[in-house]
N, C-alpha and C positions, 0 to 999 in steps of 0.2 A: 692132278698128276695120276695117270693110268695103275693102280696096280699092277704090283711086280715093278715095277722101276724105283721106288722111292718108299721107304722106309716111314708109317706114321705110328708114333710112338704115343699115347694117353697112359700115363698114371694115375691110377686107378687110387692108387694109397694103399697103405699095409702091404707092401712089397709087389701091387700086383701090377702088369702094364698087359694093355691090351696094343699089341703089336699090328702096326701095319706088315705087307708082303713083302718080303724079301727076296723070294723067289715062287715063282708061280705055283709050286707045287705044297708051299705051304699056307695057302690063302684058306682053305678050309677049315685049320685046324685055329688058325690064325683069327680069322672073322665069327668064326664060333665064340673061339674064347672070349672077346671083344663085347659080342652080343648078351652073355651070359654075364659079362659083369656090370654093363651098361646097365640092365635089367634090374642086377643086384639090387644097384645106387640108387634107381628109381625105384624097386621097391622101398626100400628102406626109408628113404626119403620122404616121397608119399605117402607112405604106411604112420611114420610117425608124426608127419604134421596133420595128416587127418584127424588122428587121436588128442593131438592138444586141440585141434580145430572142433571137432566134436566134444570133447569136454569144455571147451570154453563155454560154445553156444547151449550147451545142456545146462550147463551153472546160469547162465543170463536165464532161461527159461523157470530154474528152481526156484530162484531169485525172486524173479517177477520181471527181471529188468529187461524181457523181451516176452510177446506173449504171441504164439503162434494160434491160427485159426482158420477154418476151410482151406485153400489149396496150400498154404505155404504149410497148415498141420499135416498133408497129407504127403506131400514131399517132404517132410521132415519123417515118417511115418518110413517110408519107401526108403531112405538112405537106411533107419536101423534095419532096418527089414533084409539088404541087400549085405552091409555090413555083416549083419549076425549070420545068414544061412551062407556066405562064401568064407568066411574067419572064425566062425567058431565051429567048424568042422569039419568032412573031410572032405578033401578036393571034388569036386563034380565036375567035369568042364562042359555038360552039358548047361547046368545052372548057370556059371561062368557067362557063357554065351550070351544067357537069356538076359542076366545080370546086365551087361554089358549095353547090349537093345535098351532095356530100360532106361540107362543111366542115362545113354545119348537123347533118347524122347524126353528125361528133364530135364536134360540139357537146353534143346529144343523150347519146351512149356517156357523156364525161365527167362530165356533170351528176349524169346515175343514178351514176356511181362515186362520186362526191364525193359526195352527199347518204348513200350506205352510208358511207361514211369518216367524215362528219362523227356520223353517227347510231354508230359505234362509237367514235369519238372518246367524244363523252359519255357513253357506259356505261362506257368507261375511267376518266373522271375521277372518276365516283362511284366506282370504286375504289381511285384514287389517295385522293380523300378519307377514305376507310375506311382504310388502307395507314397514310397517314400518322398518323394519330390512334392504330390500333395499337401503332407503332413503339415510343414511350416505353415502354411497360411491361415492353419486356426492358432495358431500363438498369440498372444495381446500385442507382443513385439518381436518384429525379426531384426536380430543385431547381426552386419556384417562387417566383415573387415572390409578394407579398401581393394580394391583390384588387383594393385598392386602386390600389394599386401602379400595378398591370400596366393598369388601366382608365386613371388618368391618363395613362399613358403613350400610350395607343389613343386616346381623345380629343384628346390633342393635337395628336397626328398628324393625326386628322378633318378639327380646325376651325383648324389652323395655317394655313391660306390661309384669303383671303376670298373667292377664285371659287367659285360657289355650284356649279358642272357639276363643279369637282373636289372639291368638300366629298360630293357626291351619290355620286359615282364611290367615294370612301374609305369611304363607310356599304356602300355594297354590298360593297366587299373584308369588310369588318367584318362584315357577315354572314354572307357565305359561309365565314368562318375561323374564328370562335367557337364556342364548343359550343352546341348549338338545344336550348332546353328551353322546348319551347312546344307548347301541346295544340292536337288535330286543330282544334278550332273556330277558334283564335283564326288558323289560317292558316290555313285556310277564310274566316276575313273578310278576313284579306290580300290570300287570291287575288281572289277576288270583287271587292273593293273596288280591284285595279288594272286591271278593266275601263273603271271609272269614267272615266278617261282618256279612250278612243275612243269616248264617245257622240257621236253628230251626224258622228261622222269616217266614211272610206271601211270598206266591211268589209272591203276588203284588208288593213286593218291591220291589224284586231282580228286577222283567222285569222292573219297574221302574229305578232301576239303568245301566240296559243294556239299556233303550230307551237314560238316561241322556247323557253314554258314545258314545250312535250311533252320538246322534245329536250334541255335540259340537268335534266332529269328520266330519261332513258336510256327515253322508251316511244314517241318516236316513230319508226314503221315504215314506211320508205322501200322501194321497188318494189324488190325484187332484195335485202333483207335478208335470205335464209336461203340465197339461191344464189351472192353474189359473194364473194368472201375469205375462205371457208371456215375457212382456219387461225387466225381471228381468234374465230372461232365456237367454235370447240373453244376459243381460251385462255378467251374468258367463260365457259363452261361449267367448268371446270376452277376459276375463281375463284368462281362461283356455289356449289359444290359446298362449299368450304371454310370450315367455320365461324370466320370471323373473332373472334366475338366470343370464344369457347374456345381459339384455335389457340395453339399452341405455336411456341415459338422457330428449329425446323428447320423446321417447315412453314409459318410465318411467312415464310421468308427463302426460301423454295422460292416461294411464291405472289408475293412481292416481285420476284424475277427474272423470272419469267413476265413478269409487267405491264410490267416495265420492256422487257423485250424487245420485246413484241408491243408499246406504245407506239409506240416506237424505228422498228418496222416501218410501224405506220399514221400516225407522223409522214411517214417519206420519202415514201412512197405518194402520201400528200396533196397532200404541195412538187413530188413530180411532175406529178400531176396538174393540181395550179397552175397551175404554172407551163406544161403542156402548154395548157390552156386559155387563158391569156393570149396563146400564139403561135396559137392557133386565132382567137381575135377578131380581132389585127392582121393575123392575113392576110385573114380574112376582108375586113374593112372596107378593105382595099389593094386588096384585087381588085375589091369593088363599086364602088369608084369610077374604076376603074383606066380603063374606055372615056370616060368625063364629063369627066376631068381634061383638063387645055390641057398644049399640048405643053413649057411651062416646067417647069409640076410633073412631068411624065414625065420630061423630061430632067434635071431633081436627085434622082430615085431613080433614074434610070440610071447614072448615074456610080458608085454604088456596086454595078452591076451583077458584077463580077468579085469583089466579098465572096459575095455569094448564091451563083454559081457555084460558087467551092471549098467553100463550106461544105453547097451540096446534092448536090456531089459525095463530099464526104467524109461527110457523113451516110447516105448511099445505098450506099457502099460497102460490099463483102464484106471486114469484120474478120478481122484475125489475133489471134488469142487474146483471141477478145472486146473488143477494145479499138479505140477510134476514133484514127485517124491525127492528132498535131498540127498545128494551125494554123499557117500560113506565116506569118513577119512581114510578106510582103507583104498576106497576108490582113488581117493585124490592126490595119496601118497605114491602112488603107483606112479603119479608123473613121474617125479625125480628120476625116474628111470629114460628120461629124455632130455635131461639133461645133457649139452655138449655133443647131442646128438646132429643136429642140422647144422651148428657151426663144423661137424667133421664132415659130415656126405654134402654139403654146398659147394664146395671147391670140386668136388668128383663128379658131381651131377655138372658143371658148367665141362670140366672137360670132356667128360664123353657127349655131350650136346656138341660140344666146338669139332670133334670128329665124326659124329655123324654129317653134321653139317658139309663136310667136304667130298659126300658121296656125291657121284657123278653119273650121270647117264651109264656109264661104260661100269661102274662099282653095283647099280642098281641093278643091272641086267644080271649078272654073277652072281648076284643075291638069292635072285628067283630061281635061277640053272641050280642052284646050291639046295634048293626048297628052305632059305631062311625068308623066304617076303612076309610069314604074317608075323615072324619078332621084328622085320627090320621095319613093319607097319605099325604094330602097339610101342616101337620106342618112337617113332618119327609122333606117333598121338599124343605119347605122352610127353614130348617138346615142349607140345601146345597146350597141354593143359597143366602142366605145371610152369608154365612162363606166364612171363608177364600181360600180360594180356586173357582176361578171367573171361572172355566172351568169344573167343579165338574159332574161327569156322575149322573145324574137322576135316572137311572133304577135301578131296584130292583139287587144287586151283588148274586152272587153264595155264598157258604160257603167258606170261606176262607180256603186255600190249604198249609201247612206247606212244606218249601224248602228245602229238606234234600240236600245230599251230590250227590248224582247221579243228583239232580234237579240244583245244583250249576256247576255241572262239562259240563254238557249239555249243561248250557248259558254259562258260558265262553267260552266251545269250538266253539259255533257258532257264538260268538263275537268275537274273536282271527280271525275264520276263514275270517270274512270282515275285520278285519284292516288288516291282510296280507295281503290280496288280495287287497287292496287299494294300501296299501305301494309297492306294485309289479306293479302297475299299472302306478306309478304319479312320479315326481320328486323330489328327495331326499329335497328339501328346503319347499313342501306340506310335505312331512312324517314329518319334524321337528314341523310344526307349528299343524299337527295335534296330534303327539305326545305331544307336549305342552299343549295343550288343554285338551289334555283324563287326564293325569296329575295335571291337577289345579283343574278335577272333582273327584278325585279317595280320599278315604279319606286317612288323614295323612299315609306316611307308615315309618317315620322314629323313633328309638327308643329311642332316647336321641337329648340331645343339638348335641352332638359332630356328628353324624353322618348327621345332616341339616349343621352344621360347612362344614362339609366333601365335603358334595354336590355342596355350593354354592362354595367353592376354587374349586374344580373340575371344573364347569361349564363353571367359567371364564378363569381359564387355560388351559381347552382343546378345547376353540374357538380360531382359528390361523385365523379369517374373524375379521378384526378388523370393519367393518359397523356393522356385528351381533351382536358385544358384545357391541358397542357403544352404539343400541337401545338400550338392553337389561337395561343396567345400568341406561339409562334416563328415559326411562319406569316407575321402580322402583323407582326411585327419583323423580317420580311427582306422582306415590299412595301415599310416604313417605310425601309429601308438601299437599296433600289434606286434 
């Protein structure tokens, strides 16, 4: 609805509402005020969860129980650094600026890392998947249950709820765990057929949904896949090399440590990086709003200004023996002071998001005429890096692009085209496990109870590798115990 016609009202809390127009001539004073308290929330907001968020990760560090080293020590280095020269002094908004540049470039750095991390995550798991189905055939004996049995028992588990998102959720674990005995075609109309979904929808999704099916497929190739983490590069090589389906019991249990190790490796990496990027967002979004905010909200993250200080002092410090100095209990008392804090600005941060959200073409242009575009630009940033979504692109997106039929038929063709050519490439016990995989990502495609009934009796009767069906059942019998 056009300003000036219709009245939008956001409570702010503590008596405050940032008013929509009422009549055109008080839009200025109206969207000012708006923008200033918006500001506030997301200071505040931000400002305090970066602070638990850096004191966490500071304590894992003192700890031992995270251990930072070359880039991830060096953007650990860059956050206190960035922290300490804009919050523990006096405003520069030249620094600010530069601050700002920086933050985005590790924004930038991390993303490329994680997107390699996650793209070796899922070549890992395809050979976890492999690994485990292995494993049985060196046992002296494999005990199974009967078919039926073991199918009853899966079903149950299935359809033992009535929430139909967890009944969906349990068919996918169900596929991805069971042995796959199903020819190139009939998953060729699987894949195909869970295009069907995103017709008429944005093409973000769909490429979204072809990125999901590349990657837990192990082919999708991320910028910097052959030159970041090298040693991870050699451990898949080393497991590509090894004929799983022949291998023997010593070199079974040699490739098994491999995985397990490098795993173990591109797990921490990840949680680091994580967790590095989550303190990059909240600073970020603390700082852009840090000049807009009213001098109440400055003054409730000031008070915890002596937690930032020790802790960007001790984060900045020359280690002895590699190790970060413990935190002071005056340090650590200084939380308390954030207590009840984010349960009160969470309700106020979604509603001024749910009002910005309703600007329009016609509200943005008034903005600029106003000279508010670069607050009504650091609150629109900070949406995105304080939502859900911890890897959220920045830049301004194009118009969204509607996915018709010629636009669906185009991705699937060129997705079909690399998993055949994969499956033409690898060895039929990879095509099963990656088969599995594309599977437990494709949404439900079955139409009734009786046809998932259908599935899982097929599955276990047309595996004649009693190790494969062994896993498969155990698998499912410890998601079923979790």
């Amino acid at each position: 609805m056009p300003w000036g016609r219709k009245v939008m009202v956001v409570d702010m809390g503590n008596g405050k509402k940032a008013h929509g127009i009422r009549k055109k001539e008080n839009f200025e004073r109206e969207l000012s005020t708006f923008f200033r308290e918006a500001a506030s929330v997301n200071h505040v907001f931000a400002g305090t969860s970066f602070l638990m968020q850096f004191f966490s990760f500071y304590e894992g560090m003192a700890d031992g129980e995270r251990s930072l080293c070359g880039e991830t020590l060096s953007i650990w280095r860059e956050i206190c650094r960035i922290a300490k020269d804009n919050f523990l002094g006096e405003f520069d908004a030249d620094l600010r600026e530069k601050s700002v540049l920086t933050l985005s470039g590790l924004r930038g750095t991390v993303t490329r890392k994680m997107e390699v991390l996650t793209a070796y995550t899922d070549r890992f798991s395809l050979y976890e998947y492999i690994l485990n189905r292995v494993e049985p055939r060196f046992e002296e004996e494999i005990i199974l249950p009967e078919d039926d049995e073991a199918a009853r028992e899966i079903l149950r588990y299935i359809f033992m709820e009535k929430d139909n998102l967890l009944v969906n959720t349990r068919i996918q674990q169900m596929l991805s765990q069971l042995p796959v005995r199903m020819g190139r075609g009939k998953f060729e109309d699987l894949v195909r057929g869970g295009f069907e979904n995103y017709n008429g929808m944005d093409t973000g999704a769909v490429d979204d949904f072809v990125y999901r099916i590349l990657s837990v497929a192990g082919l999708y190739e991320p910028e910097g896949m052959g030159e970041y983490f090298p040693e991870f590069t050699h451990s898949l090589g080393i497991l590509k090399e090894t004929d799983l389906k022949q291998v023997q019991k010593e070199e079974y249990k040699e490739a098994q440590e491999l995985f397990t190790r490098t795993a173990e490796a591109v797990r921490v990496l990840t949680d680091d990086y994580y967790s590095l990027m989550e303190l990059i967002n909240l600073l970020f979004a603390w700082l852009l709003n840090y000049p807009y905010a009213d001098k109440d909200a400055v003054g409730e993250t000031q008070e915890l200004t002596p937690l930032l200080k020790e802790l960007c002092e001790k984060g900045l410090a020359k280690r002895e023996a590699e190790k970060f100095a413990a935190v002071s209990g005056e340090c650590a008392a200084l939380l308390q002071k954030t207590e009840g804090v984010l349960e009160e600005f969470t309700p106020k941060l979604q509603k001024a998001q749910a009002a910005l959200s309703k600007f329009t073409g016609k509200e943005q242009e008034s903005v600029q005429a106003m000279m508010l575009g670069q607050e009504y630009a650091c609150l629109k940033t900070s949406v995105l890096l304080v939502g859900g979504s911890l890897f959220a692109d920045l830049s301004e997106g194009g118009e969204p692009k509607t996915a018709d039929r010629s636009y669906l038929k185009q991705a699937a063709d060129s997705l079909m085209e690399k998993l055949l050519a994969a499956f033409s490439a690898q060895p039929a016990i990879m095509n099963r496990a990656m088969i599995a995989a594309v599977l437990g990502e494709l949404p439900v495609f079955f139409g009734s109870q009786n046809e998932v009934m259908d599935y899982v009796r097929t599955s276990l009767a047309g595996c004649h590798e009693k190790a494969e069906k062994a896993a498969g059942i155990r698998l499912m019998r410890k998601l079923m115990e979790e």
